[in-house]
C-alpha positions in Angstrom: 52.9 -50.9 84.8 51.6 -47.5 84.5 54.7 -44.9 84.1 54.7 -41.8 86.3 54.5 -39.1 84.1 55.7 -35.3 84.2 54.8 -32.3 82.4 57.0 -29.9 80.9 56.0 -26.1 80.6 58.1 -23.8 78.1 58.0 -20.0 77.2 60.0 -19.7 73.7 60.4 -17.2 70.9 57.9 -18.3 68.1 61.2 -18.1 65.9 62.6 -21.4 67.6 58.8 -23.2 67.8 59.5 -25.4 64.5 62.9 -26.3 65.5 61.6 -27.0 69.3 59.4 -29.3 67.6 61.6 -31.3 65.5 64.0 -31.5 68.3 61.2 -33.3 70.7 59.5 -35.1 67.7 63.0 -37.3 67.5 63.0 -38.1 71.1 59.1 -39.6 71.0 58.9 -39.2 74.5 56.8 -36.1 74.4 53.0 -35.2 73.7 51.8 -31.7 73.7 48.8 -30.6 75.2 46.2 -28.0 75.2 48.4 -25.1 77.0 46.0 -23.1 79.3 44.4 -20.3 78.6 46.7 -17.3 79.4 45.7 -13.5 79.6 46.7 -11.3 76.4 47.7 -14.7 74.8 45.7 -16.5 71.5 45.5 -19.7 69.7 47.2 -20.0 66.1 44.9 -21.8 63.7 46.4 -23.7 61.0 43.0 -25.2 59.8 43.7 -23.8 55.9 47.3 -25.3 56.0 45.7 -28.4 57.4 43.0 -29.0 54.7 45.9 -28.7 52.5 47.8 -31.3 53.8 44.7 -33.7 54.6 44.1 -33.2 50.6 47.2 -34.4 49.9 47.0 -37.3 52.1 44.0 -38.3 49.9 46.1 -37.9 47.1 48.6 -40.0 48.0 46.0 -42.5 49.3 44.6 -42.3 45.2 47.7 -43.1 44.3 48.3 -46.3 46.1 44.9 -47.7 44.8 45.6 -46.6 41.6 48.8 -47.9 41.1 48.2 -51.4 42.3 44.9 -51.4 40.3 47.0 -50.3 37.1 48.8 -53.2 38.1 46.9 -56.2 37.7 45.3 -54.5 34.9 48.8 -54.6 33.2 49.1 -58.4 34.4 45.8 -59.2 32.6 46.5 -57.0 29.5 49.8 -58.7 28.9 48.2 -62.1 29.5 45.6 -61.7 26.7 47.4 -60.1 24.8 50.6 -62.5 24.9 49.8 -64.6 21.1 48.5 -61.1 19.3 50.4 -59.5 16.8 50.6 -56.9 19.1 51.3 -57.7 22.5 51.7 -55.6 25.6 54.5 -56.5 27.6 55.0 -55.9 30.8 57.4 -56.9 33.7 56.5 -56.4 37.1 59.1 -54.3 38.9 60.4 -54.9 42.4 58.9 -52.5 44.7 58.2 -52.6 48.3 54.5 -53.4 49.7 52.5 -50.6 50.5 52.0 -52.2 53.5 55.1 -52.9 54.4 56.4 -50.5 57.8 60.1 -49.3 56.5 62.4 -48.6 59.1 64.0 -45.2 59.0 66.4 -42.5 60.4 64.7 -39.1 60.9 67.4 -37.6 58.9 66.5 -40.1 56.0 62.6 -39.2 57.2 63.2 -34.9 56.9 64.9 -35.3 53.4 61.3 -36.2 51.5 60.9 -32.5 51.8 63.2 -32.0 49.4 61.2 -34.3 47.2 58.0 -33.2 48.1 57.5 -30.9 44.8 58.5 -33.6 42.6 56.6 -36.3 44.1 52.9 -34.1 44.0 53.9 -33.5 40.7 53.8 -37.2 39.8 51.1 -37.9 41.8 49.3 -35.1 39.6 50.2 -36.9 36.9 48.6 -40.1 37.8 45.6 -38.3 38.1 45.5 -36.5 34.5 46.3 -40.1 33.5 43.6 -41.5 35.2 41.0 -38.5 34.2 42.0 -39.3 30.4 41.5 -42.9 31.0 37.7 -42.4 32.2 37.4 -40.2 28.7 38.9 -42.8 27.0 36.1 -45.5 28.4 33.3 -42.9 27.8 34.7 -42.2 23.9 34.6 -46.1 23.6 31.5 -46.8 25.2 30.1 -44.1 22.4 32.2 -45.4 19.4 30.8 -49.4 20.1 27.8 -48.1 20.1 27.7 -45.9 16.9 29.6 -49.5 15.6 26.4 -51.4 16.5 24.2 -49.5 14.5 26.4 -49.3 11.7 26.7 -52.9 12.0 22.7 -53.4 11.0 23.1 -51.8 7.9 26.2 -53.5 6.9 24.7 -55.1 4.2 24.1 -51.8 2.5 26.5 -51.7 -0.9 26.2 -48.0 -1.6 26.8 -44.7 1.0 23.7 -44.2 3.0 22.8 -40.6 1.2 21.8 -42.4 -2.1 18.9 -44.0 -0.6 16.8 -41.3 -0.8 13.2 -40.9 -2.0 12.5 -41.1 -6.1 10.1 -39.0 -8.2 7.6 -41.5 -7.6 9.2 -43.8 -5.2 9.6 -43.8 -1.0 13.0 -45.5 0.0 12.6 -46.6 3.4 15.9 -48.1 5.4 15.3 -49.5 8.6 14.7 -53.2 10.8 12.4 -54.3 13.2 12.8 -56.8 15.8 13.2 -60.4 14.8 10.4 -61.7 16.5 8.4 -59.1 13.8 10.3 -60.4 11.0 8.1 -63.1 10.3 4.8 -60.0 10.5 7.0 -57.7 7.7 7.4 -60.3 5.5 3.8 -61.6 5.2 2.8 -57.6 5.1 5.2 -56.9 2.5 4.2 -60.1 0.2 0.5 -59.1 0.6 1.1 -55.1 -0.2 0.7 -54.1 -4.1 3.5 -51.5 -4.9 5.9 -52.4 -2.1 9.2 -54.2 -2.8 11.8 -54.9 -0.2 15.2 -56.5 0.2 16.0 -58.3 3.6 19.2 -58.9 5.4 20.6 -61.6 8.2 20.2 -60.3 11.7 20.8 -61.0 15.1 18.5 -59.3 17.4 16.5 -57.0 14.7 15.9 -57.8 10.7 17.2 -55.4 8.6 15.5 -54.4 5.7 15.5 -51.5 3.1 11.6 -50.9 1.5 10.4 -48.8 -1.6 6.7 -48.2 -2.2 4.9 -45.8 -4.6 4.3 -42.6 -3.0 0.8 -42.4 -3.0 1.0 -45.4 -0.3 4.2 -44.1 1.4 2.4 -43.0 4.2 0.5 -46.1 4.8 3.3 -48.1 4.4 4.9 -45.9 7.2 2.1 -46.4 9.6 2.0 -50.3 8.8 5.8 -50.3 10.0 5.5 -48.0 13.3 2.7 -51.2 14.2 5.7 -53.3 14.1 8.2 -51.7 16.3 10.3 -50.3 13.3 13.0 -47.9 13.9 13.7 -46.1 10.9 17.8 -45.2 9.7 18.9 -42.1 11.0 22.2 -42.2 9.5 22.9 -39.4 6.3 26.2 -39.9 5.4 28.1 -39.7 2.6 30.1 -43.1 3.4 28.8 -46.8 3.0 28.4 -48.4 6.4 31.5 -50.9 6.1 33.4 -47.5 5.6 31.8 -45.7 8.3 32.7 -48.8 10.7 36.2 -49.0 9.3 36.9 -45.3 10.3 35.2 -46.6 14.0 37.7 -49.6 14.6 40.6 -46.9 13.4 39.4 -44.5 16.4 39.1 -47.9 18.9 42.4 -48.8 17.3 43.9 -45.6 18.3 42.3 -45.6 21.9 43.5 -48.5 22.9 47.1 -47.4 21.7 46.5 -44.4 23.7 45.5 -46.4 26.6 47.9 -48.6 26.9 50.5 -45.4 26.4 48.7 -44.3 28.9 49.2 -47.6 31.5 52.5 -48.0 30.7 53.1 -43.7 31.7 51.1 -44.6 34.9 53.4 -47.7 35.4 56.7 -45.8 35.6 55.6 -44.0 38.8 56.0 -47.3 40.8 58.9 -46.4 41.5 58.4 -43.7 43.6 56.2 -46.0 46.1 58.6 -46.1 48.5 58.9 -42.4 48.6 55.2 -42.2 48.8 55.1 -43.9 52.0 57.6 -41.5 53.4 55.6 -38.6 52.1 52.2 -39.9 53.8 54.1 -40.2 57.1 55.9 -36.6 56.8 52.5 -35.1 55.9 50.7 -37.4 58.8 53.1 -35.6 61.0 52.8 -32.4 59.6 49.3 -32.8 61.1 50.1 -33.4 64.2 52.6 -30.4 64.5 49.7 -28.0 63.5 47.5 -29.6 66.0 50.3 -29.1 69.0 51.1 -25.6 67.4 47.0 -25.0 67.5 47.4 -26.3 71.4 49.9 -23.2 72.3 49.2 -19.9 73.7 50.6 -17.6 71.9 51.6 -13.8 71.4 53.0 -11.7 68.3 56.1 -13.3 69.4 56.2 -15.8 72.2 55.0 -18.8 72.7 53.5 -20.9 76.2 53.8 -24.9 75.8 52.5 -27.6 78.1 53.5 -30.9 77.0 53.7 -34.4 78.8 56.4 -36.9 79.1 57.5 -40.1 81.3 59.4 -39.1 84.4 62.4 -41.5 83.7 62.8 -39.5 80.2 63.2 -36.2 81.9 67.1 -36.2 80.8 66.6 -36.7 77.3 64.0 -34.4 77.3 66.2 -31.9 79.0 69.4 -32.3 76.3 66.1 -32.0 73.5 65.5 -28.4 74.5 68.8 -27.3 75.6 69.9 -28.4 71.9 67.4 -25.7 69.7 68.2 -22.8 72.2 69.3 -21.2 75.3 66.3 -18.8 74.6 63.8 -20.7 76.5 62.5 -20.5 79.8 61.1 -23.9 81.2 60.4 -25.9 84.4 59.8 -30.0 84.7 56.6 -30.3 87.4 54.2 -33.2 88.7 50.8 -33.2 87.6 48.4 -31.0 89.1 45.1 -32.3 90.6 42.6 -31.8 87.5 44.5 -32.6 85.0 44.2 -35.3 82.3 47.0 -37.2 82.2 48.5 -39.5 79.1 48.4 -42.9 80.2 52.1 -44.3 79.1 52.2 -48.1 79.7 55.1 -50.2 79.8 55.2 -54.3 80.5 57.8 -57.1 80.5 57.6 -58.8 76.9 55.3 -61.4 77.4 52.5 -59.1 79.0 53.3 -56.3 76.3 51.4 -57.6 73.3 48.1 -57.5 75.4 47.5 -53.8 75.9 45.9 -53.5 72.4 43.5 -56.2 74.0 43.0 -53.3 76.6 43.4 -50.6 74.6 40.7 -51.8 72.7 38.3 -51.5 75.5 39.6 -48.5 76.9 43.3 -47.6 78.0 43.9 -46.6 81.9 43.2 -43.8 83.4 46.1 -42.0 84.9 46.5 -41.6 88.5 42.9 -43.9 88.8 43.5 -47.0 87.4 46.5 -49.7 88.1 47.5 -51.5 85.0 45.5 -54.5 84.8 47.6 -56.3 81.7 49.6 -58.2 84.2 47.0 -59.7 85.9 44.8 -59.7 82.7 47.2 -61.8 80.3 47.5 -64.9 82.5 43.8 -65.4 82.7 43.3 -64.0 78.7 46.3 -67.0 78.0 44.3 -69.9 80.4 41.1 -69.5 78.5 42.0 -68.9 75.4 43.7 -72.6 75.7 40.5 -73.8 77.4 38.4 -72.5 74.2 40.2 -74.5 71.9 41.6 -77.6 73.8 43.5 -79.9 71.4 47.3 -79.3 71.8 48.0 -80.2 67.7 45.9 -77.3 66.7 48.1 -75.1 69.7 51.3 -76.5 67.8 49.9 -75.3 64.7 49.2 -71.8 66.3 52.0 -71.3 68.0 55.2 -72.0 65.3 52.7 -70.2 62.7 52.2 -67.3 64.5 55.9 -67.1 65.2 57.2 -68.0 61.8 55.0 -65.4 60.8 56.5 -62.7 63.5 59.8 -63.3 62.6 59.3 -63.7 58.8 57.5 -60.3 58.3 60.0 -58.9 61.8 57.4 -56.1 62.5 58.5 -53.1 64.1 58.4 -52.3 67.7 54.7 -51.6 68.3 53.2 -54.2 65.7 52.3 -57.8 65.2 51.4 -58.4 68.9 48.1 -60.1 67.5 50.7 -62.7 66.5 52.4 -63.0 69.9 48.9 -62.9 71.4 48.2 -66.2 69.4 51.0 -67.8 69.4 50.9 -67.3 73.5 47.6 -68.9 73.1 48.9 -71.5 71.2 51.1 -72.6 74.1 47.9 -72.5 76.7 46.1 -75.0 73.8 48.9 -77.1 74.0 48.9 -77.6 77.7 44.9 -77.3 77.7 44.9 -80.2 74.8 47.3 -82.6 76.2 45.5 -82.5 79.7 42.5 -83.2 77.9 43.8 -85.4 75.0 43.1 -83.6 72.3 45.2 -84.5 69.1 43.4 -83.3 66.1 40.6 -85.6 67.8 42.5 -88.9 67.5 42.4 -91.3 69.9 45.1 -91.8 71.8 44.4 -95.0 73.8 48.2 -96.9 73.9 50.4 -94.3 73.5 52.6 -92.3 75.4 49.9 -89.1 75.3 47.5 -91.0 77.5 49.2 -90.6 80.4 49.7 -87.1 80.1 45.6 -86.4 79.6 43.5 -85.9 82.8 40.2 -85.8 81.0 38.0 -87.1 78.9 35.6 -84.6 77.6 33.6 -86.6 75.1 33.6 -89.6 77.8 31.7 -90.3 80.8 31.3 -87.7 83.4 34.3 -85.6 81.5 31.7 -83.2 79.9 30.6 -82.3 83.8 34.0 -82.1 84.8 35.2 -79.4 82.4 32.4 -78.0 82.8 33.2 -77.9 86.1 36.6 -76.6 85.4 34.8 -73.8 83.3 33.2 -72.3 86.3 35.8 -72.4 88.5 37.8 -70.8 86.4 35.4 -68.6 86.2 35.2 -67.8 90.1 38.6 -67.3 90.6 38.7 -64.7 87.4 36.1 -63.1 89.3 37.1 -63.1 92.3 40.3 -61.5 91.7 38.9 -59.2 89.6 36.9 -58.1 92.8 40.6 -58.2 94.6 41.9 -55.7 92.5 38.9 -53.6 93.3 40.2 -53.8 96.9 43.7 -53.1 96.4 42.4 -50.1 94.2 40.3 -48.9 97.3 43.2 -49.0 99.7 45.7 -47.2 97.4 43.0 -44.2 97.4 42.5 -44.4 101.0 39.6 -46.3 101.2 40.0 -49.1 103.1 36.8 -49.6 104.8 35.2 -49.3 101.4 37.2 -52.4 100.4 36.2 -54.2 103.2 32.6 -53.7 102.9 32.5 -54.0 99.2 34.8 -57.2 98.8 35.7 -58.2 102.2 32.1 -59.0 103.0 31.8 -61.2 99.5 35.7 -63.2 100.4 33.8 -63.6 103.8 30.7 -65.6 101.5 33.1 -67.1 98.6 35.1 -68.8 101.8 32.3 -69.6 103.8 30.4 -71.2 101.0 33.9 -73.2 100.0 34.0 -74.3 103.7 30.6 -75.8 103.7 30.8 -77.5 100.2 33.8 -79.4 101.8 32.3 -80.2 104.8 28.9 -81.4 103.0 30.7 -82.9 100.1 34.9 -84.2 101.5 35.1 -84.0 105.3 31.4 -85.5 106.2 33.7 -87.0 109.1 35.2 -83.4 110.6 31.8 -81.8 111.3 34.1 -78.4 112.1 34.7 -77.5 108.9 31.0 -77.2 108.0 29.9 -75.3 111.3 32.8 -72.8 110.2 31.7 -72.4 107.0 28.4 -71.6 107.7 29.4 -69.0 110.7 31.9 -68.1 108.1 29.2 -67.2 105.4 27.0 -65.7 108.1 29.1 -63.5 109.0 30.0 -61.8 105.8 26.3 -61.6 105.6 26.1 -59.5 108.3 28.6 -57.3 107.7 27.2 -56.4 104.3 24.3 -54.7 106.1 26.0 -53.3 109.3 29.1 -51.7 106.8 26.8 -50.2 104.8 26.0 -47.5 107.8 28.9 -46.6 108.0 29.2 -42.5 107.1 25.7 -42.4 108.2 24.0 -40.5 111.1 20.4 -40.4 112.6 17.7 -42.0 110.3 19.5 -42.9 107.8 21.9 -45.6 109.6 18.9 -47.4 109.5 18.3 -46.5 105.4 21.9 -47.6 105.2 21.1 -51.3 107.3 18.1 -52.2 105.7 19.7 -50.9 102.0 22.7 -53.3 102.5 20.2 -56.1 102.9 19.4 -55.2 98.9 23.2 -55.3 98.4 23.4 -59.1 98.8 21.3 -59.4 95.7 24.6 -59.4 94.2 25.7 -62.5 94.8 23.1 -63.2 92.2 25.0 -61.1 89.6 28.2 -62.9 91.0 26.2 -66.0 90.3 25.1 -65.2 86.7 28.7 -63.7 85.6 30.3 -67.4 87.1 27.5 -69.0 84.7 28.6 -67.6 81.7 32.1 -69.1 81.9 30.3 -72.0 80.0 31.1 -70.6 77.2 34.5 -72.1 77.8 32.9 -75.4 78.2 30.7 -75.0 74.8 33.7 -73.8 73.0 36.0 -76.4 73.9 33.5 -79.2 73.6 32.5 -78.2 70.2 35.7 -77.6 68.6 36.4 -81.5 70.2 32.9 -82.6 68.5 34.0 -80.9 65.0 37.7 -82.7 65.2 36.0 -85.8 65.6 33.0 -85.8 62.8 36.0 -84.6 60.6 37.9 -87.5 61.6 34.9 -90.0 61.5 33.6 -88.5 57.7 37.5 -89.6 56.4 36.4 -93.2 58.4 33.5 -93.4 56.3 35.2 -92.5 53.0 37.9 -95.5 53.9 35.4 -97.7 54.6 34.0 -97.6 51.3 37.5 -98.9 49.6 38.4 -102.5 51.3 41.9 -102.6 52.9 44.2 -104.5 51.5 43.1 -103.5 47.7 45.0 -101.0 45.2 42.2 -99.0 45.6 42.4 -97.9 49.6 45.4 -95.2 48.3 42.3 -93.7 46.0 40.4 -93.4 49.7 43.8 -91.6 51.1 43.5 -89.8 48.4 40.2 -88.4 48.9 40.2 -88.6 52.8 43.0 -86.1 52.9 42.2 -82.7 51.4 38.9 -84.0 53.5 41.0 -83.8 56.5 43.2 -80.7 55.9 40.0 -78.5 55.1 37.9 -80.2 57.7 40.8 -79.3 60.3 41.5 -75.9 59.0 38.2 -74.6 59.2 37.9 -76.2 62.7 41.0 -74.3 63.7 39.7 -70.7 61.8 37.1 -70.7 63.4 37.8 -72.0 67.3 40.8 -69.4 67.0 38.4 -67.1 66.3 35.7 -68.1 69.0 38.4 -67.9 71.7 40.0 -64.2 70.7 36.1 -63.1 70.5 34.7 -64.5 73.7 38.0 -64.4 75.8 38.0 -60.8 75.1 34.5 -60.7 76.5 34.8 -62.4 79.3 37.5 -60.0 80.3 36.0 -56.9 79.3 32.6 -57.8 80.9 33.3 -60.2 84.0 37.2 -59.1 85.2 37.4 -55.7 84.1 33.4 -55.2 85.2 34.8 -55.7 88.8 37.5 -52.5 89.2 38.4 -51.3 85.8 37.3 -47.9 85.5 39.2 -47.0 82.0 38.5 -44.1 79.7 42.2 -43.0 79.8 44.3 -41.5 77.1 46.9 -42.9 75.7 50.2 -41.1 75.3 51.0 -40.3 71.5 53.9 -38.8 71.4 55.5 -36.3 68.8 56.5 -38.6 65.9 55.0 -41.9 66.9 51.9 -41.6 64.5 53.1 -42.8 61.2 51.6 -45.7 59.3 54.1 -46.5 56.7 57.3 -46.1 58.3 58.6 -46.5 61.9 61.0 -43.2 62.7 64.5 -44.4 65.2 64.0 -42.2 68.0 67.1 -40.5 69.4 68.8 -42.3 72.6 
């Protein structure tokens, strides 16, 4: 149900503001709003301290990714390196998942201020590591390189400076690509005054050339025909030397590197306090944007701020607590105002207001809560969409082993309790329709529980059936609830003309089919049906005048007329409930071509042999993955479609949403859950 909410408006010396804050943020029961504007009053901005603290969020965020990338790279270091002479150990430590929501005390929560210099500092740290780490890849990258081209001219005995022209001789050190070896050679052999001396090569043929000057030059312009890239190098070292002093500079990066990890390693244990951080500066954040919200003077302070009514105590203690300064009053909404939608259901409707929220949340003092009457059709068809009650088994003790292993904290993991709910549906759904992994059951104790056969028959008409009546009565109280929604605003005659009218058709129509169809014998019920549906029909027309004086009672008549071209949207909504038919049907089909390829595989492998085990063998990863994928992705058709069909068709009918939703001081944290105050 929607909670009656109450706002709270407080005049405060801007001395007791940060205290006033932490007092309400550890009853989360309280969201501030945008106080009104107020003559000789202005609006703080904390935009500079807010950039600030968004930064360091970012930080943080750097860190996280950092840290668990610097962790598998330590996994895989210490891996390769585990039979070297050198080997880089490394044990993982135990440290929470970032993930993971901590519970904590807001005492525990407020003392990461104290830590807060510390823990930027280490943070800061990580990054210098990290920056030194991308030098380190760029010196590399430039050092293997400089080792490649050394590498040609290994073969080189003497330093590269003593092969250098003669008095009468050109020295030319260089290589061309392999594919031109063969085109050197034959030009070298067939070139009076021109000696060379080849090495081995990969990709390029080395090669060191001397002519006689006086054909230097057209020995030079022979060579630049074949793609030859002459030695740049000048140095006073041979090449093996100059690539020993490379390897020693690798040698002495990757030392520094893995320094470098392990330095980066060590901060793993402040993860947990990270977290906390992330949170305190998350809230932070909101407490500029509330302080932003006030009206304030040099010294004074006006607050608005909402909260449920039935919290009005707490709320009251809160404030007494930080002062006897203030001056405040507890008062209903005013007309106008946009009011925090605060929702609160039994346990088993809880978990699906995210599945509303994610349309849109309720808007106060317009909308009623539609989760009750929402999460008994969302758990009926999202049974229907799968249909076999062994997959629903699965579903449901997963999705609660899971809940209770990870124990989530109050807020989360309702996806979970949304499926495993749904589990339950499939499991009803599947044993009416005997569906068991898509076995046959013929002989056993199941067949008398099943009802249908979908695959069999005239079963595929009858669920199909099922589909749309399911889907008439969805929509059909969907267009209740407009009615009830009507009347609580005063508008009774509005319901009447806008669903009384269509109950008038639904029943009349009902009445008939059951006369035409049942009771050919009690002539009655048909003749009531059809004045039943007649009437409605009527009304539609003659209710739409009403409001309406002179000319255009009889704009209003003949425009009700147009109004029962609805029923052909009412029609085409009911029509696309067979998606629950195609769902169901085709999750059935997969179970039993599944089921039917493991058949085949047996058959291959005569019974009675040694060899049907190898055909067990191989039927049953068939089997699992076959069935696993089946249920992945029907789990997935029925959240996706179910959500659709209320969104679209129920919530189409008298939903208006585009609420708020109350966030209250000191709920919005990601990494840790904060104990309110009771």
């Amino acid at each position: 149900m929607i909670v009656e909410m109450k706002k709270l408006t407080l005049i405060g010396h801007s001395f007791d503001r940060p205290k006033l804050f932490k007092a309400l943020r550890r009853t989360k029961c309280v969201e501030i709003a945008k106080t009104r504007d107020i003559q000789d009053t202005v609006r703080l901005d904390s935009s500079s301290d807010s950039e600030r603290i968004s930064y360091n969020l970012s930080r943080i965020d750097f860190a996280f990714s950092y840290l668990k990338e610097m962790r598998k790279k330590a996994q895989l270091l210490a891996k390769r390196t585990e039979k070297s002479e050198q080997p880089y150990l490394y044990t993982p430590i135990e440290i929470p998942q970032i993930k993971q929501i901590v519970r904590m005390s807001f005492d525990d929560f407020d003392g990461i201020e104290f830590k807060e210099i510390e823990l930027i500092s280490n943070i800061a740290d990580l990054e210098s590591v990290s920056a030194r780490q991308k030098e380190i890849e760029i010196e590399r990258a430039r050092l293997k390189q400089k080792l490649e081209t050394h590498a040609v001219y290994s073969f080189l005995a003497k330093p590269y400076n003593e092969y250098r022209d003669g008095s009468k001789t050109a020295v030319i050190v260089g290589y061309v690509p392999s594919e031109r070896a063969a085109e050197l050679t034959a030009y070298i052999e067939s070139t009076p005054l021109v000696a060379a001396q080849f090495a081995e090569g990969d990709k390029v043929q080395p090669v060191v050339i001397v002519a006689h000057k006086s054909i230097a030059e057209e020995v030079i312009g022979a060579l630049q025909g074949m793609e030859f890239v002459r030695c740049a190098q000048d140095s006073e070292l041979t090449p093996a030397k100059c690539m020993e002093e490379i390897n020693s500079e690798l040698d002495a990066l990757e030392f520094e590197e893995r320094e470098l990890l392990t330095r980066a390693l060590v901060k793993e244990i402040f993860i947990a306090d990270f977290k906390t951080l992330y949170d305190y500066y998350l809230l932070l954040l909101q407490l500029n944007s509330a302080t932003d919200s006030l009206a304030s003077t040099d010294k004074c302070f006006v607050m608005e701020a909402w909260y449920p009514a039935d919290e009005e105590e707490r709320v009251k203690e809160a404030v007494d607590g930080v002062s006897d300064r203030f001056v405040y009053d507890f008062s209903d909404p005013e007309e106008g105002e946009v009011v925090p939608t605060c929702v609160k259901n039994s346990k088993l409707v809880a978990p699906y207001q995210d599945i509303t929220n994610m349309y849109s949340a309720p808007k106060y003092g317009v909308d009623m809560d539609p989760n009750p009457v929402m999460s008994v059709f969302y758990f009926l068809l999202f049974g229907m969409m799968i249909a076999d009650a062994a997959y629903g088994i699965l579903l449901a003790v997963g999705a609660l082993a899971m809940y209770f292993i990870k124990k989530p904290v109050p807020g989360k993991g309702r996806l979970l309790l949304v499926i495993a709910m749904g589990g339950l549906s499939t499991i009803i759904w599947g044993a009416l329709f005997g569906g068991w992994f898509g076995l046959s059951i013929e002989g056993t104790v199941l067949a008398k529980i099943q009802m249908v056969k979908p695959l069999e028959g005239n079963g595929p008409l009858i669920l199909l059936g099922i589909s749309f009546g399911l889907g008439f009565v969805h929509i059909a109280v969907g267009m209740l609830l407009n009615a009830i929604n009507l009347i609580r605003k005063k508008r009774a005659l509005d319901a009447c003309a806008e669903v009384g009218t269509w109950y008038l058709i639904f029943i009349g129509i009902i009445l008939l089919a059951l006369g035409l169809l049942f009771f050919k014998d009690i002539p009655a019920i048909k003749y009531v049906g059809i004045a039943t549906l007649a009437l409605g029909a009527a009304l539609i027309p003659i209710l739409n005048m009403r409001g309406k004086k002179g000319a255009k009672k009889i704009v209003g008549f003949l425009g009700g007329f147009g109004k029962l071209y609805d029923g052909v949207n009412i029609l085409s909504d009911i029509l696309s409930y067979a998606r629950l038919f195609g769902l169901g049907l085709s999750g059935s089909v997969v179970a039993l071509v599944v089921n039917q390829i493991c058949q085949v595989v047996l058959g291959f492998f005569p019974q009675g042999s040694g060899l049907i085990a190898i055909g067990y063998i191989i039927c049953v990863p068939i089997f699992l993955v076959g069935h696993v994928f089946n249920i992945a992705i029907s789990t997935l058709g029925a959240y996706v479609h179910n959500c659709r069909l209320q969104y679209i068709e129920f919530f189409g009918k008298f939903y208006e949403g585009g609420g708020h939703v109350f966030t209250p001081l000191g709920a919005k944290s990601k990494y840790t859950y904060l104990e309110s105050r009771r």
